[in-house]
N, C-alpha and C positions, 0 to 999 in steps of 0.2 A: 605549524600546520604542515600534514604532509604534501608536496608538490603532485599536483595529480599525474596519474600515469599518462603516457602517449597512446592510447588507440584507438589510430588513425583508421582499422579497419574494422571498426567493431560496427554491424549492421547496426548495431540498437542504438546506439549513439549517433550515430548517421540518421538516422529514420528521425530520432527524437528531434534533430538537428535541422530535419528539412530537406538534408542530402539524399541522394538515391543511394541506399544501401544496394551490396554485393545480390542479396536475396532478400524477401521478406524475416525479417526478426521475429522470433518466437521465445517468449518467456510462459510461465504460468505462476498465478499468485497461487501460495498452497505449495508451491513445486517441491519445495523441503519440506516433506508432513509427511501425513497420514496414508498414502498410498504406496508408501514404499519401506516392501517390508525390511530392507536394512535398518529404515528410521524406526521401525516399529520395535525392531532387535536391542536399538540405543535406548531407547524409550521406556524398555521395557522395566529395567535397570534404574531409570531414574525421573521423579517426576519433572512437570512440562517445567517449571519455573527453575528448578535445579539445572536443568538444560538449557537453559535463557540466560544463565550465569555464571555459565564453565565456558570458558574460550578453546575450550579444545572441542569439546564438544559440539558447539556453537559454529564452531570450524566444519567440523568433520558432517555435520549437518548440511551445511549451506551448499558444499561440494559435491552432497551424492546423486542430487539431480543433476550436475554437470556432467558427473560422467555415465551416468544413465541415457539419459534424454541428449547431451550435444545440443544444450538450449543457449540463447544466441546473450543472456543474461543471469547471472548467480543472482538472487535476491537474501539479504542477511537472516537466518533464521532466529527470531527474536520473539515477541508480543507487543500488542499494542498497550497493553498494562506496564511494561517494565519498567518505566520511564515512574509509573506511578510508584512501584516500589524502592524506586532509587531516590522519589521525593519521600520516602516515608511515612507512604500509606499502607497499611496494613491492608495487604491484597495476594487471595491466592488464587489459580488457575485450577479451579475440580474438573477432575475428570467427568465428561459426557452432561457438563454444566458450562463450565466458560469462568469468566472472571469471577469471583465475588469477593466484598467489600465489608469488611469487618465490620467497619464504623461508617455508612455512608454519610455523604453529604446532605444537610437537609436545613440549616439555618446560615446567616450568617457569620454567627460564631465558628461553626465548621468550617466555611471557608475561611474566616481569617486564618487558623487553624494550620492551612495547607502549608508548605515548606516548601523550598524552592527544591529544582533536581539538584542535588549533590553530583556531580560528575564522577566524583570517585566511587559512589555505588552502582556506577553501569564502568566501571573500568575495566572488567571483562569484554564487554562489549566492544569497546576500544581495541582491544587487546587482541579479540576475537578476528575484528576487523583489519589489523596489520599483518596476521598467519595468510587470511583469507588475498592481502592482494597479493601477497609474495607468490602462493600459490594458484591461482587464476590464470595467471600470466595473461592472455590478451582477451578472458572474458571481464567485461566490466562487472561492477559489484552495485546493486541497488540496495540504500538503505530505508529506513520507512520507520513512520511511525504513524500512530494514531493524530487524527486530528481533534481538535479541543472537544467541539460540538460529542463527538461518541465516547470521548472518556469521560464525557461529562452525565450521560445517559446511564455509566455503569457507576460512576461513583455515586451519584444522586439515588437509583434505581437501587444497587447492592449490588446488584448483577446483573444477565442480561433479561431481558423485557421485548415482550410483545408490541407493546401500545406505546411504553413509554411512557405513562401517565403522570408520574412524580414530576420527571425531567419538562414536562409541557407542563405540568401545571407550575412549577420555579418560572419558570422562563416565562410563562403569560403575565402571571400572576404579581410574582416580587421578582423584577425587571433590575433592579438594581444588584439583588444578591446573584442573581444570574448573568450578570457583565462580569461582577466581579470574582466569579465561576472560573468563569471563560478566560478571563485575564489571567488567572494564574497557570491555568491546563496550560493557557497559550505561551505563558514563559516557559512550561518544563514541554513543551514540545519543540520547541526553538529549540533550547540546553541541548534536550537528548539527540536531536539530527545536528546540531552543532559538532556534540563530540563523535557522529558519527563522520562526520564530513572533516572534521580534523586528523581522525585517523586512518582516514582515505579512501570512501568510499566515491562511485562516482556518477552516482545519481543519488537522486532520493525519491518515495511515493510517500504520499499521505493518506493514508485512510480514511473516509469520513463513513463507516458503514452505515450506520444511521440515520445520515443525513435525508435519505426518500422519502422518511415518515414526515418529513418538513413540507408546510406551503411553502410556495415563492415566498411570498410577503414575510412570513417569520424566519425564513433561514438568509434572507437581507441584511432585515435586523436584527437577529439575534444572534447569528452566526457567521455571514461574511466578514465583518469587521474585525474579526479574529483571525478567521483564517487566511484571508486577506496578509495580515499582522506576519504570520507563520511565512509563508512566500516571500513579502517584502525584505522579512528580515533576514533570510538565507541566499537572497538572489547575488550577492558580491560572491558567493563561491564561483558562480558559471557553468552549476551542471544542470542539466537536464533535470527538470521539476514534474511529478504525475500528480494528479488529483484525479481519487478516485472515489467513488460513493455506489450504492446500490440501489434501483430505483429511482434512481434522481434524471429522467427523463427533463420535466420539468426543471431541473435546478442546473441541466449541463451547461446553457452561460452563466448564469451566475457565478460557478464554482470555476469558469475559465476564467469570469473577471479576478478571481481573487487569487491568482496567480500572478497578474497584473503584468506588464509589458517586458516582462524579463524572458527572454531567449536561453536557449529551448526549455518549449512548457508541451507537456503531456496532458490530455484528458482521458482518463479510462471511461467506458463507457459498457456499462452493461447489458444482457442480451437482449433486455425488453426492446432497444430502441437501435434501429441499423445504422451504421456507421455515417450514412451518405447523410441522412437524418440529422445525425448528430452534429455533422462538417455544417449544416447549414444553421445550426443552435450555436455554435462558437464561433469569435471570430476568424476569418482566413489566417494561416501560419502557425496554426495550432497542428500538433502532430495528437492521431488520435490512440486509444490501445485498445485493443478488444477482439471481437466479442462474442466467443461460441458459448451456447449453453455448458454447461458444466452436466448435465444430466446426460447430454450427449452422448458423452464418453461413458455413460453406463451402458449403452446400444451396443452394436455389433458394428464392426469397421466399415461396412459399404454406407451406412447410415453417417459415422463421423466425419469419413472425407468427404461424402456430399455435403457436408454441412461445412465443413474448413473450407473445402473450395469454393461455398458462396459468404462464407467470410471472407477471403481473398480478394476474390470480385469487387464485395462489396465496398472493403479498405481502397481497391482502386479507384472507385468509384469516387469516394467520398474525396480521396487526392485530385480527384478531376474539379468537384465541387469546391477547392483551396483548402483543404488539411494539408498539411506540410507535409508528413506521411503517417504509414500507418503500420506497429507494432502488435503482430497477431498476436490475443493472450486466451484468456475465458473471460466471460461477463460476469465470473465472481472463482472463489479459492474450487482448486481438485477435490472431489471429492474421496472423503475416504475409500469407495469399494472400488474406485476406479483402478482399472489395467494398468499397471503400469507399464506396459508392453505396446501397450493403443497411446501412451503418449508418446513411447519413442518413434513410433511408428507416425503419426503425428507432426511432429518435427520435423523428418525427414521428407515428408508429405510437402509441407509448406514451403520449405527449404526450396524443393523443387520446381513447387509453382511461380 
């Protein structure tokens, strides 16, 4: 395993940490995509999964928001599906579609079915991730993957879904084949941020995007326990852990619990619900990330910096309330039409405040 690197001045790791960073930390999810027409140049050239599997690529990806934006975090340009194609599931990423799934999930024969993550089929990834710290030098590097609950939504499902009706009705319904769902995604989610953490990344987020459409009561039982699983078992690395979800107002402790006592843990938190809110839904010592609309940034600038600066505010707030601190980001991914101009500008906003 690589030794992780020293930076001792990285605001976002400080902030994750509980320590008073230099300035407020700014990253954004999305931040390697679709709004930047370089990536859209690479892209153009090759499709999304071809590029989720070339380490140069994968590289040169990850970096372009670094030296655009001066954001206080690189995050891995990757998918939440990879992981599923390195277990050997036939799964491709269409264009102005999303994931879909050749053969979905749908009895328990299928699950038995599943394979564990091969390591050697995300070796790119790895690979990707040893160019990326050499080059970074003292930004940190976040890795991420999907959490079980939403790859389970797209494998069950085919693709993505509305309602989600397949995936609730597995999961209400046949309770058994739906653990034993969950238990497998939850091994190749482990694998995949293992071998990202091996090769030296120094954070890691989890995605649960699906997770809002859950009651409390079902995402208890049907899904903390897993995720839960996913934290526990990564917590010996010692970096910084996010969980993040969309909608999940309702579910922000639950999903802090299943992070479970391990230092530093992050909670993303989306725009529905303000920061200070959310400090009082987690327990104290939680560092929080968040949370400007993302539509925002489709406005005009006097509109987004009134809006960054009562996100600002409001992160101090919520540190007043016992969040450990707080990591300015969006309450979900850039969207594609966005300026990329209004995020650098942005950054250096926040920087300042």
């Amino acid at each position: 395993m690589n030794t992780r690197r020293e930076l001792s001045d990285s605001a976002y790791l400080a902030a994750a940490a509980g320590r008073k960073p230099v300035h407020t930390p700014v990253w954004f999810m999305r931040q390697a995509g679709r709004s930047l027409p370089e990536y859209r140049a690479l892209r153009a050239k090759n499709t999304m999964m071809q590029a989720c599997f070339d380490a140069e690529l994968i590289c040169e990806i990850t970096l372009q928001p670094i030296r655009r934006h001066h954001v206080d975090a690189a995050i891995l340009f990757s998918d939440i599906v990879v992981p599923l194609r390195g277990a050997g599931i036939d799964v491709d990423i269409v264009p102005d579609v999303g994931p879909v799934i050749a053969h979905p999930i749908r009895t328990a024969a299928d699950v038995a079915a599943i394979k564990p993550l091969d390591p050697q089929h995300v070796s790119p990834v790895a690979e990707a991730i040893s160019l990326l710290v050499s080059a970074l030098g003292d930004v940190p590097l976040i890795g991420f993957a999907g959490a079980p609950f939403t790859l389970a939504s797209y494998l069950v499902e085919g693709g993505p879904s509305k309602h989600h009706e397949r995936t609730k009705a597995m999961m209400l319904g046949e309770p058994a084949i739906w653990h034993a769902l969950m238990t497998a995604l939850t091994d190749i989610t482990i694998g995949f941020l293992q071998v990202q953490l091996a090769a030296g990344v120094d954070a890691v987020q989890v995605f649960d995007s699906w997770a809002g459409t859950l009651s409390l009561a079902d995402y208890r039982t049907f899904v903390l326990p897993h995720s839960t699983r996913v934290f526990a078992t990564l917590a010996g690395a010692g970096v910084p852990m996010t969980h993040f979800g969309v909608g999940t107002a309702e579910l922000l402790g639950a999903m802090s619990e299943a992070l479970g006592d391990h230092a530093p843990a992050v909670v993303g938190v989306d725009w529905r619900t303000s920061l200070t809110d959310a400090a009082g839904r987690v327990p104290a010592g939680r560092a929080l990330q968040g949370n400007l609309d993302p539509v925002v940034l489709l406005t005009e600038w006097a509109v987004a910096e009134r809006s960054a600066r009562s996100v600002v505010e409001d992160g101090r707030r919520a540190v007043d309330a016992g969040a450990a601190g707080h990591i300015f980001n969006l309450g979900h991914g850039v969207l594609p039409a966005t300026d990329p101009g209004l995020l650098t500008d942005l950054v250096a906003l926040v920087h300042s405040l």
